[in-house]
C-alpha positions as CSV (number, residue, x, y, z in Angstrom):
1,X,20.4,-37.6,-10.9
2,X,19.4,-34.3,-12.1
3,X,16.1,-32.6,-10.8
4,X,13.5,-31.2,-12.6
5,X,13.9,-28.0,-12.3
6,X,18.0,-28.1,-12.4
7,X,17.5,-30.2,-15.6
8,X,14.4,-27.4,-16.9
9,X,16.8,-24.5,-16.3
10,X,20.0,-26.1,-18.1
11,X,17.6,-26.3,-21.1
12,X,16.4,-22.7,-21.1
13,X,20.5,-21.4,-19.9
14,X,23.1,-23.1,-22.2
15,X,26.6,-23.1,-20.6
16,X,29.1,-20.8,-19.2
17,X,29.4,-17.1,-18.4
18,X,28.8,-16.1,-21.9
19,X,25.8,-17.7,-23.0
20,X,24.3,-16.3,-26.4
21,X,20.9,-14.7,-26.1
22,X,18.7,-13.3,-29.0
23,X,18.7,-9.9,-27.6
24,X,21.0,-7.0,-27.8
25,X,22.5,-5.3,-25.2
26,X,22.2,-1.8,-27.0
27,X,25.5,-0.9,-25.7
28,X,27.7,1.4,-26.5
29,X,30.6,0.0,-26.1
30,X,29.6,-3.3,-28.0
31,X,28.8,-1.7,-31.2
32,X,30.1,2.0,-31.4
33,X,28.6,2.8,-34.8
34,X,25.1,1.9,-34.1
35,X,24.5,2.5,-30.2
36,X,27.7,4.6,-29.4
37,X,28.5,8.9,-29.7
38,X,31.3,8.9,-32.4
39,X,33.8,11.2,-30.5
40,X,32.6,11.3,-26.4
41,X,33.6,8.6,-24.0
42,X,32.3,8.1,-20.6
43,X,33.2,6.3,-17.4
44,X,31.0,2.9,-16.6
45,X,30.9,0.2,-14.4
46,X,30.4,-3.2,-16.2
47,X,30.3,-6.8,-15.1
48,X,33.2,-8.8,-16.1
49,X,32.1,-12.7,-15.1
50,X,30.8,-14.4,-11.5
51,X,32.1,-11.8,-8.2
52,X,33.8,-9.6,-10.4
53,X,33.1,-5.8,-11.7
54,X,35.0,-3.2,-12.7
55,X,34.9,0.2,-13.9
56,X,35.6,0.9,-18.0
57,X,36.0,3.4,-20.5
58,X,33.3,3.3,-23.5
59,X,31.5,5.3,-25.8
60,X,28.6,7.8,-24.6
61,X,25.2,6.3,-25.9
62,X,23.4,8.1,-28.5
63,X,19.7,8.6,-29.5
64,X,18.6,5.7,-31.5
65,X,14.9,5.5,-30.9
66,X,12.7,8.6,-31.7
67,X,11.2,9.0,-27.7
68,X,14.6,8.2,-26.6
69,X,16.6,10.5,-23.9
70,X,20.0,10.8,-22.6
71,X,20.6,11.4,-19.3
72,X,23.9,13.0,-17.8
73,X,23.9,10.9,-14.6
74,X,24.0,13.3,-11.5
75,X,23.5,10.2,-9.0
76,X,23.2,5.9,-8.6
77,X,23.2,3.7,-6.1
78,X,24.1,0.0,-5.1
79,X,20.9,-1.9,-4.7
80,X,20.7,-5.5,-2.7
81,X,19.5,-6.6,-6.2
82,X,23.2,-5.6,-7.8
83,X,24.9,-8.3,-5.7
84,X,22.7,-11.0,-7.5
85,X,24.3,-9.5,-11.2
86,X,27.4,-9.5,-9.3
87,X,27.4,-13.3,-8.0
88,X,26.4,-14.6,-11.4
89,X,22.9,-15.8,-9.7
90,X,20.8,-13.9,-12.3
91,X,20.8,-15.4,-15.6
92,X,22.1,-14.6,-19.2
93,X,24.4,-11.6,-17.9
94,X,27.6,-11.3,-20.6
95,X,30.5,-9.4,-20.0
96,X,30.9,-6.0,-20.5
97,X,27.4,-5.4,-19.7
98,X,26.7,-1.9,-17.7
99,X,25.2,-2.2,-14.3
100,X,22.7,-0.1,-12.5
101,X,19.1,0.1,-11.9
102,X,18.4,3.2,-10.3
103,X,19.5,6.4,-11.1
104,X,18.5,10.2,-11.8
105,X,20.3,13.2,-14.4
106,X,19.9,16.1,-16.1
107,X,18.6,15.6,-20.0
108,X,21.1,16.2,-22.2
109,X,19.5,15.5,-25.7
110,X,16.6,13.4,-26.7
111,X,14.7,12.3,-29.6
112,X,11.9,14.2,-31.5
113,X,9.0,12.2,-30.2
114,X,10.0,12.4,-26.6
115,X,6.9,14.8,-25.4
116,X,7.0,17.2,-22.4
117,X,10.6,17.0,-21.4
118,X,13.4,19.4,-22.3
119,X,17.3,19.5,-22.3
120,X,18.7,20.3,-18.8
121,X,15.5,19.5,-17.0
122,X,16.5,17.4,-13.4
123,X,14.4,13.9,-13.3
124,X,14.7,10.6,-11.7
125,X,14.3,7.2,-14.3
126,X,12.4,4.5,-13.2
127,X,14.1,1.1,-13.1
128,X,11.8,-0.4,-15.4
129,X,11.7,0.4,-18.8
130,X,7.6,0.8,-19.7
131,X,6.2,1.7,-23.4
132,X,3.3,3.2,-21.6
133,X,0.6,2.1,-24.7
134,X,0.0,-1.5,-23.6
135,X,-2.6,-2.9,-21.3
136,X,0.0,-2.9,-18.2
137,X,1.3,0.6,-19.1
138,X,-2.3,1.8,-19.3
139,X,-2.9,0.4,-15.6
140,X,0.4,2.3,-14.7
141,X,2.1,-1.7,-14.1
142,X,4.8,-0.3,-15.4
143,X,6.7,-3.4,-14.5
144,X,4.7,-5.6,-16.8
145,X,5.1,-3.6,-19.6
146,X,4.2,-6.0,-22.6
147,X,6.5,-4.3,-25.5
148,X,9.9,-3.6,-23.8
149,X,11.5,-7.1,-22.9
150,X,11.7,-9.3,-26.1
151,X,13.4,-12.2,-24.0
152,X,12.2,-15.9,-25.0
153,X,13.8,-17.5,-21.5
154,X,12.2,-15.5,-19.5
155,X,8.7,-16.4,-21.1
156,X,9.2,-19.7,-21.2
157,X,10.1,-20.1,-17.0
158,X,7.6,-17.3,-16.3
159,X,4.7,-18.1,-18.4
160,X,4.9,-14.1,-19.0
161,X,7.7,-11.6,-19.2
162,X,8.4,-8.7,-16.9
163,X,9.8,-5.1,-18.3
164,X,12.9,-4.2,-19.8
165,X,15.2,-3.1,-16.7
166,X,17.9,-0.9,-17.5
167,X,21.2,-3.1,-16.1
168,X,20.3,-6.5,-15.2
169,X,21.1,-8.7,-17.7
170,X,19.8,-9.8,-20.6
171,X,17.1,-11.7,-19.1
172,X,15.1,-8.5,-18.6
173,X,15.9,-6.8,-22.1
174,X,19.9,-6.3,-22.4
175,X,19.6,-2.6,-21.2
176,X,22.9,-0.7,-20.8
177,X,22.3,0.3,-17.2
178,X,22.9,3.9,-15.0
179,X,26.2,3.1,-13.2
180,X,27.6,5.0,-15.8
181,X,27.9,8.7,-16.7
182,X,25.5,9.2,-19.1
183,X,22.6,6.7,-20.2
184,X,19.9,6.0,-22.6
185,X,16.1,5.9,-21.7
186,X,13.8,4.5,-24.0
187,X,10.5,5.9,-24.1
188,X,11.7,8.9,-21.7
189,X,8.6,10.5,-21.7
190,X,7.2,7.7,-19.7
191,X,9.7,6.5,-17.7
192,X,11.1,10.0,-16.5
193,X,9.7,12.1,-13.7
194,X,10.7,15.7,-12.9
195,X,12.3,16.2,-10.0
196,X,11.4,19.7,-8.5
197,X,13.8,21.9,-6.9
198,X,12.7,21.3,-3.1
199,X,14.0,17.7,-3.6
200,X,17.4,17.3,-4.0
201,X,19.1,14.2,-5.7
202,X,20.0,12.3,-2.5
203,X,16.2,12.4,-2.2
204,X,14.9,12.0,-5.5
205,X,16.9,9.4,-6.8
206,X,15.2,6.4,-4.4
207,X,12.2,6.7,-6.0
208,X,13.7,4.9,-9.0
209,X,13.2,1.6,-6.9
210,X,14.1,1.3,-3.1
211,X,11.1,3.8,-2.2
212,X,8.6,2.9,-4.8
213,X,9.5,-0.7,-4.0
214,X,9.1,-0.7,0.0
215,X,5.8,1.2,-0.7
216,X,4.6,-1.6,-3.4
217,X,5.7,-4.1,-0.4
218,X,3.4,-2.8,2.1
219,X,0.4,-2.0,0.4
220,X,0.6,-4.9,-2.1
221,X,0.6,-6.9,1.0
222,X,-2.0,-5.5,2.9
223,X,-0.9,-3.5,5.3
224,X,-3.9,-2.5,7.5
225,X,-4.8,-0.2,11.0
226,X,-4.3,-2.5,14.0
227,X,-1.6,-5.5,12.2
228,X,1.5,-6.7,13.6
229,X,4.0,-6.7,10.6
230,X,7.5,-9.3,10.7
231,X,10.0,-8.3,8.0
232,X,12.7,-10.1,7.2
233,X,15.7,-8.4,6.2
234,X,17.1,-5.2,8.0
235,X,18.6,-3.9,4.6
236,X,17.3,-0.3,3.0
237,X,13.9,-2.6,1.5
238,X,13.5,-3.7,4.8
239,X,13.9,-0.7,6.5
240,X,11.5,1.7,4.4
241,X,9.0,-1.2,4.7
242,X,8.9,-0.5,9.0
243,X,8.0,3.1,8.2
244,X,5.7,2.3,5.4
245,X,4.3,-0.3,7.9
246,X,3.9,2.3,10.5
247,X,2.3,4.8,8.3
248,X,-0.2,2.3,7.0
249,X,-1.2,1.7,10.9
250,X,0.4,-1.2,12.1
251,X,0.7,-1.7,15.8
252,X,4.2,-3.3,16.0
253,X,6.3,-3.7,13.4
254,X,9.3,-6.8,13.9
255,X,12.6,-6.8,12.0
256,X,14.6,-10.2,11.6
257,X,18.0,-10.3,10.4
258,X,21.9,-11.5,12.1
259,X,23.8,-8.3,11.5
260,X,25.1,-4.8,12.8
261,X,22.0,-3.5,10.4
262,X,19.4,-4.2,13.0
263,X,21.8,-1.2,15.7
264,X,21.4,0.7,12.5
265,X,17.2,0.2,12.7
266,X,17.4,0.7,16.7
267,X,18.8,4.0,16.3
268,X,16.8,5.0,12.9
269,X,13.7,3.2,14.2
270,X,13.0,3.3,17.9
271,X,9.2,2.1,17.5
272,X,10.4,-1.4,15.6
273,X,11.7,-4.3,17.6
274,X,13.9,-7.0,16.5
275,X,15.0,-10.3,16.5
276,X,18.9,-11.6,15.6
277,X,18.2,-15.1,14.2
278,X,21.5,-15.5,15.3
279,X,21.5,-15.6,19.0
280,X,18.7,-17.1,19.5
281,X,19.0,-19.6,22.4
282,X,19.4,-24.0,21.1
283,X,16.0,-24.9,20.7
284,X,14.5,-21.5,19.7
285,X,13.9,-20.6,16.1
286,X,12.6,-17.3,14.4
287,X,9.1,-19.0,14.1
288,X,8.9,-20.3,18.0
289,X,10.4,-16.5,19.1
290,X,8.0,-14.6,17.1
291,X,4.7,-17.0,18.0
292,X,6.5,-15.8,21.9
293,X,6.1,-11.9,20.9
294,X,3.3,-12.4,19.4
295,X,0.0,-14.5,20.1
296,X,-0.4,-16.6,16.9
297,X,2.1,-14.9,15.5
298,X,2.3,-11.8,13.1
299,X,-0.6,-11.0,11.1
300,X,1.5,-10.1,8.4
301,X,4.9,-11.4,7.3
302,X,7.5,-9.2,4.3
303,X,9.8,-10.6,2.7
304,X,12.7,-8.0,1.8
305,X,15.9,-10.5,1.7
306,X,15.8,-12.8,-1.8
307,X,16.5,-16.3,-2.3
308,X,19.7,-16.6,-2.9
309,X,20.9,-16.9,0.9
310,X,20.8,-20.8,2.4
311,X,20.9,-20.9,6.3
312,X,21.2,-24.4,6.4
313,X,23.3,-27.0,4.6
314,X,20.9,-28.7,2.7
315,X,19.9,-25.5,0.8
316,X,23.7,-24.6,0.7
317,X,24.6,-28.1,-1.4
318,X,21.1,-28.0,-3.7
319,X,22.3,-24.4,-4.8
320,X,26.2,-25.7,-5.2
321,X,24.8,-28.6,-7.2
322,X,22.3,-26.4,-9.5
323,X,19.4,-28.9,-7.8
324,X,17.5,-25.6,-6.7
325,X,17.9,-21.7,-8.1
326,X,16.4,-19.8,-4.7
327,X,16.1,-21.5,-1.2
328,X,12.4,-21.6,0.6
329,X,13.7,-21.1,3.9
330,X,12.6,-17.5,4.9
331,X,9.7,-18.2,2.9
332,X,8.8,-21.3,5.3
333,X,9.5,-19.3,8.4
334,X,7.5,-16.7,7.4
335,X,4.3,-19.3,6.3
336,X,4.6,-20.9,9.9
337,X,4.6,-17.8,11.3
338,X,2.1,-15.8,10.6
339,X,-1.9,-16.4,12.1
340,X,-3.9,-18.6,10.3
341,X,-5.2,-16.5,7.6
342,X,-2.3,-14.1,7.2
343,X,-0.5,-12.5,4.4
344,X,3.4,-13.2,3.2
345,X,4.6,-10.7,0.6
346,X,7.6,-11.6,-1.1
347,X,9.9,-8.5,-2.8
348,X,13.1,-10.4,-2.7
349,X,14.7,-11.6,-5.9
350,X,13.9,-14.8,-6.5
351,X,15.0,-15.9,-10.0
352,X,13.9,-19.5,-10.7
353,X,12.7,-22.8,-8.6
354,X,13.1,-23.9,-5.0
355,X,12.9,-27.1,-3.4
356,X,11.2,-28.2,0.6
357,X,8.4,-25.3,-0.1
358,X,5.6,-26.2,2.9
359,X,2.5,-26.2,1.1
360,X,0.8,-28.0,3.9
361,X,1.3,-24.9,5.6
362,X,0.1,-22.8,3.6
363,X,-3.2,-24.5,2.4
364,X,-4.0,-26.1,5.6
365,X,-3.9,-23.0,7.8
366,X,-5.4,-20.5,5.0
367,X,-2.1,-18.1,4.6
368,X,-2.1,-15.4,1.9
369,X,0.8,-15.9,-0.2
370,X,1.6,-12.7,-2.3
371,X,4.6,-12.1,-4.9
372,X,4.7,-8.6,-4.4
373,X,6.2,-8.8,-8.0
374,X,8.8,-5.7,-9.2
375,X,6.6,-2.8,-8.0
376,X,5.1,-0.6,-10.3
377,X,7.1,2.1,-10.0
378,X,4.7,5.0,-11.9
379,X,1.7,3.7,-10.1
380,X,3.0,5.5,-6.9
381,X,6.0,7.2,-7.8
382,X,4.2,10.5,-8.1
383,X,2.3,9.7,-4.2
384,X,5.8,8.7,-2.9
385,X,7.4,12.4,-4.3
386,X,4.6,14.4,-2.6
387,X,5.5,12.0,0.6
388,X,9.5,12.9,-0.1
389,X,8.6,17.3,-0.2
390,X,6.1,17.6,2.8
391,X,8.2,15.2,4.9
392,X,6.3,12.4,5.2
393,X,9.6,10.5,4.5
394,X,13.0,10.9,4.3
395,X,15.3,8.4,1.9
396,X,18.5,9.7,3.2
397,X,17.5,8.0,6.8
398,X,19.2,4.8,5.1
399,X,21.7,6.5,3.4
400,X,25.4,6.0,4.7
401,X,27.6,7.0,2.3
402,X,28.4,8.9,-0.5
403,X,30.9,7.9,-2.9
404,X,32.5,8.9,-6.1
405,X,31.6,7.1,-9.3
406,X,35.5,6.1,-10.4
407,X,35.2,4.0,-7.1
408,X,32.5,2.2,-8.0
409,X,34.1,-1.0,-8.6
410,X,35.4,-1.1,-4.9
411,X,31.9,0.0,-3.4
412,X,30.9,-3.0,-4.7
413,X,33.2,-5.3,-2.9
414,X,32.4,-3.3,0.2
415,X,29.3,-3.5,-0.3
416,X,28.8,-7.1,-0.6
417,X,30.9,-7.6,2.6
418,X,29.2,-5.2,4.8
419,X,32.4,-3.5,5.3
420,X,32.3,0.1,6.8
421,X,28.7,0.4,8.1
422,X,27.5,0.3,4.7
423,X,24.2,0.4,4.0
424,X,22.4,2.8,1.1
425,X,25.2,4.8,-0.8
426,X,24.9,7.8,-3.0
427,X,26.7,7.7,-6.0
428,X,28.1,11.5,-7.6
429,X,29.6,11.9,-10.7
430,X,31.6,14.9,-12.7
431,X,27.5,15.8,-13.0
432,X,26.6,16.7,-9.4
433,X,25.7,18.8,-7.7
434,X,26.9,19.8,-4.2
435,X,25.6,17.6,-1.7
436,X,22.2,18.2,0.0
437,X,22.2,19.3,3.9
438,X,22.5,15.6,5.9
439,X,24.1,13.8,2.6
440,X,26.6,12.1,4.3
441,X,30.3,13.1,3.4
442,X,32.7,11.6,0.4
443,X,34.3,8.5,1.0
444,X,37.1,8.1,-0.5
445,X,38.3,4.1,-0.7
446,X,41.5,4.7,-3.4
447,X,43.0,7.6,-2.3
């Protein structure tokens, strides 16, 4: 028998890879006359169905709104995020769509109402699309923009819609994303910041999401002088989120995870310990280890993994059979956790409805349970590039490769496998510049 929410979300979704939404994808390569430049292509990568991408030639996008901007793309990246769009986990995707959330260029043209900007000046986008006139926009919530996601699903499972977000699916507004050589931001007065010329790309670019969204983690969450701090997931989130935990004062900071990436936060992060859920003794689980390190267990507990990873076999086959969208496994072990009284922040993706959720937990022993949400990227964005010049941070820490944009496809792949060491990934184009000192090298895969 179907569940609830299985039976909820086949209502909303339709059927197959293709489902039809009411919202256009304003891409180029969809509709040439009205979105497209009528003699330039451009390389993108695009989504072609469930697990697979692959790189396309299309039409350059063109100004269609007056605050519009065009970006040549000088560098992207591969967020955890992208492997979602690229297993088919995030709804109302449709092929041919252009990937890519965070990016940064050079302006190339613009529209007349696009104030304070000017062609050739260097500036990062931020991953959500705000209007920058609505309630949120006027809080700087750029992520809750009210006016720049028109999606009805959305609404209806939410009981509110995020922003547009340039390259993830229709779901979030049908934006033609930034793995791609040139792009269109809407309202690119607003969701533009000038990069200045002591931070270089492989610097500037994170602030489109990783950085502003390890930050948004931390302090969402609570962060405070004296706290012990559990994250789970060693990824690029996971690792800002130590420093930002650091920085914020806690005394310990604990990083959970079953992979090489936990040598990769030894060597980058001394101060943090860890814990491999994955050779832990028969009988020990992450909850029992950490309530070992720790008396009562962390004070605070981040989330920086997403739902969409089942440990056990019971999650596995509800996922399979459509009977749950996101598993509440990492979310339980981080409730049982924590002291009574402490705080779970959840950044990870989680798209839709999960089953065996320990409420008892959480109301009986008083826990703070915080959707972090997608972080308001131009609440801190300008903070985060102060941190970036006077050294405060460094984003290339997580960086491990660089790699050329007609490979993009095959970084992918790589990516999702954890082949190579890989963990951040600069992306250059025919726009570049020369890499920064510590970029790491190009990697070439095809040649």
């Amino acid at each position: 028998m179907m569940s609830q929410a299985a039976a909820k979300l086949e209502q909303y979704l339709g059927h197959g890879d293709n489902a039809i939404t009411e919202q256009d994808v304003t891409n180029p390569a969809r509709n040439r006359e009205k979105y497209g430049d009528p003699t330039e292509n451009m390389q993108a990568l695009v989504w072609m169905g469930k697990n697979k991408v692959e790189m396309t030639t299309c039409p350059k996008p063109k100004v269609i709104e007056d605050r519009d901007v065009i970006l040549k793309i000088t560098g992207s990246t591969v967020c955890g995020s992208d492997l979602h769009l690229l297993h088919g986990t995030v709804i109302e995707l449709e092929k041919g769509d252009i990937l890519g959330h965070e990016f940064c260029g050079i302006v190339d043209s613009m529209g007349p109402g696009a104030k304070n900007l000017k062609k050739g000046d260097r500036v990062v986008a931020s991953f959500q699309i705000a209007c920058g006139d609505c309630m949120y926009c006027k809080q700087k919530l750029s992520s809750q923009c009210e006016r720049t996601n028109s999606n009805t699903i959305e609404n209806a499972m939410y009981g509110g819609r995020t922003a547009g977000m340039f390259g993830y699916s229709h779901f979030t507004g049908g934006f033609a994303g930034g793995q791609a050589e040139y792009t269109r931001v809407p309202f690119g007065d607003v969701n533009l910041l000038k990069l200045p010329d002591d931070v270089p790309d492989e610097k500037g670019l994170y602030l489109s999401d990783v950085v502003s969204t390890s930050w948004n983690c931390v302090v969402d969450t609570g962060v405070k002088e004296g706290d012990v701090v559990a994250i789970w997931g060693a990824g690029p989130i996971g690792q800002m989120c130590v420093d930002f935990s650091f920085l914020n004062g806690a005394s310990r900071v604990i990083v959970i995870d079953s992979n090489w990436r936990l040598d990769f936060v030894k060597e980058k992060y001394p101060k943090a310990e860890t814990i491999n859920f994955s050779q832990l003794p028969r009988g020990t689980t992450v909850v029992s280890r950490l309530k070992e390190m720790v008396h009562g267990g962390p004070d605070v507990a981040l989330e920086c993994v997403a739902g969409e990873y089942p440990k056990g076999w019971a999650h596995y086959f509800e996922m399979m059979s459509g009977a749950e969208t996101d598993t509440s496994e990492i979310i339980n072990e981080m409730i049982e956790s924590v002291k009574s009284y402490g705080r779970c922040g959840i950044t990870g993706v989680y798209v839709g409805y999960t089953n065996h959720f320990n409420i008892g937990s959480l109301m009986e022993r008083g826990i703070r349970l915080i959707g972090n949400g997608q972080a308001p990227v131009h609440l801190y964005w300008e903070k985060l590039l102060k941190m970036i010049q006077d050294g405060t941070i460094d984003p290339l820490k997580m960086v491990t490769h660089r790699v050329s944009m007609d490979e993009l496809d095959t970084v992918y792949y790589k990516f999702e496998k954890k082949e190579d060491g890989m963990q951040k990934v600069f992306v250059e184009t025919k726009f570049s510049a020369p890499p920064c000192a510590g970029s790491p090298p190009l990697t070439r895969y095809n040649k």
